[in-house]
VOLO-116610 format. One record per residue (C-alpha): x, y, z. Coordinates in nm, 2 decimals, always signed. Layout:
N
{{X, Y, Z}},
...
END
This chain:
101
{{-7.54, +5.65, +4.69}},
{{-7.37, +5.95, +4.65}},
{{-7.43, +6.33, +4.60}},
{{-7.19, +6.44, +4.34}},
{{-7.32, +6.68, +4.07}},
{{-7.18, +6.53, +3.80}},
{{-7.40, +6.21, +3.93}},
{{-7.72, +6.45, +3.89}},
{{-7.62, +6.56, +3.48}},
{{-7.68, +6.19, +3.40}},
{{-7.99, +6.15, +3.56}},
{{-8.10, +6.46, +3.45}},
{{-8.07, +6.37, +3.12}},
{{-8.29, +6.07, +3.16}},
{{-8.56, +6.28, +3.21}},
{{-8.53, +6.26, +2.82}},
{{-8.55, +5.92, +2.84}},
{{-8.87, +5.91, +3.08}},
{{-9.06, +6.12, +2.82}},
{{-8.99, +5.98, +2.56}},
{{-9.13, +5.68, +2.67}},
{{-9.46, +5.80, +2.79}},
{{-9.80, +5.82, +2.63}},
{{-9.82, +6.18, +2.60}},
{{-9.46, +6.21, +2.38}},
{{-9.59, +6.18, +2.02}},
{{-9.79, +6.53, +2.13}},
{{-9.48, +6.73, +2.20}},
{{-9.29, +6.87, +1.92}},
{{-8.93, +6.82, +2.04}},
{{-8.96, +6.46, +2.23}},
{{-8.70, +6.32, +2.39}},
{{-8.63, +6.65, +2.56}},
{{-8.41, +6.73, +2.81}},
{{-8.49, +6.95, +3.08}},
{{-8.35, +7.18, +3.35}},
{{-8.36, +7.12, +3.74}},
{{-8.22, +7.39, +3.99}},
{{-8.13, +7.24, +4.33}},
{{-8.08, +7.34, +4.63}},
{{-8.03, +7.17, +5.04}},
{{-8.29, +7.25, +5.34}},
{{-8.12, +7.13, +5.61}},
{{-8.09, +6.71, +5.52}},
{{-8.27, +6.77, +5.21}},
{{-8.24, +6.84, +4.86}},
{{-8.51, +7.03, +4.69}},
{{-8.54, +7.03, +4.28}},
{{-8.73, +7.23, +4.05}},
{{-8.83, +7.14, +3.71}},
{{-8.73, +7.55, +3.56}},
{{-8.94, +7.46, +3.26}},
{{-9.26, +7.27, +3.46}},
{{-9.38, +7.39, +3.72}},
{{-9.33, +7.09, +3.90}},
{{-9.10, +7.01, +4.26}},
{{-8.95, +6.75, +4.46}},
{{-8.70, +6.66, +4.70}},
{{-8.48, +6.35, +4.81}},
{{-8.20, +6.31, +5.06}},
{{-7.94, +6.32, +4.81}},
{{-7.90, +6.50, +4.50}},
{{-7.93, +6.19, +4.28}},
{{-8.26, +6.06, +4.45}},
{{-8.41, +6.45, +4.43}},
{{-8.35, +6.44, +4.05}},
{{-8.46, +6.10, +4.01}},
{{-8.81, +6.19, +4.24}},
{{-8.84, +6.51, +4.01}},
{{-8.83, +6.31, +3.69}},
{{-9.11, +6.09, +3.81}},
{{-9.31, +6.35, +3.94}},
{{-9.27, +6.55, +3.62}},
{{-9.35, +6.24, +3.43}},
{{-9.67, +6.19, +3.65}},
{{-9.80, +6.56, +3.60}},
{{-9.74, +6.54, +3.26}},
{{-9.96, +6.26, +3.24}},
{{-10.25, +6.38, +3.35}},
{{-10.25, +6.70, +3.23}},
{{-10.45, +6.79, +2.90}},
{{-10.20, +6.92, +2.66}},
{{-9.82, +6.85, +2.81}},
{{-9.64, +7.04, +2.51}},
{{-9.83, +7.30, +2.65}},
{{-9.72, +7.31, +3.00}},
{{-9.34, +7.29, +2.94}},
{{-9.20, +7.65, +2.89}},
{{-8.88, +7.74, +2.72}},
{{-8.54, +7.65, +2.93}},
{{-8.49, +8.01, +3.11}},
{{-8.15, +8.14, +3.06}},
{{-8.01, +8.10, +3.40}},
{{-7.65, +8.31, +3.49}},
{{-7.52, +8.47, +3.78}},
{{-7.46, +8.83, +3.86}},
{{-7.21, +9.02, +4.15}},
{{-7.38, +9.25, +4.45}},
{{-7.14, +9.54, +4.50}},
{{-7.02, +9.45, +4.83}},
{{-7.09, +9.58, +5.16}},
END
């Protein structure tokens, strides 16, 4: 097990892999897709969020949180009516500087 980020890219990317193989990927226009997870720890936690879905989940590394998200992405969009519609565009995400104190 480990916790190294550049772990969490390759499992994020088989989230394209996990859609693509469900039922509901012949209705979305740009299947396999690959999509974005933020992360951050609480306490022994890692949390992820699916910036796209508005889906969560957490693990106690950063390779088990992305793997847990995947699934639980993969489950919501299941069961949802139209999936293609419940995945927004990838947000740009960037950082900025506060002016310091």
């Amino acid at each position: 097990m480990t916790s190294g980020l550049g772990d969490a890219q390759g499992l994020v990317s088989a989230v394209s892999g996990i859609l693509a193989g469900c039922g509901y990927a012949m209705g979305m226009p740009h299947s396999p897709r690959t999509l974005t997870a933020a992360l951050h720890r609480e306490e022994d936690w890692y949390v992820a969020q699916c910036l796209e879905v508005d889906v969560a989940s957490q693990g106690p590394t950063i390779d088990e949180a992305l793997a847990n998200l995947a699934e639980a992405v993969e489950l919501y969009l299941e069961v949802v009516d139209d999936p293609a519609g419940h995945i927004t565009a990838t947000p740009l995400v960037t950082s900025f500087k506060l002016p310091a104190a």
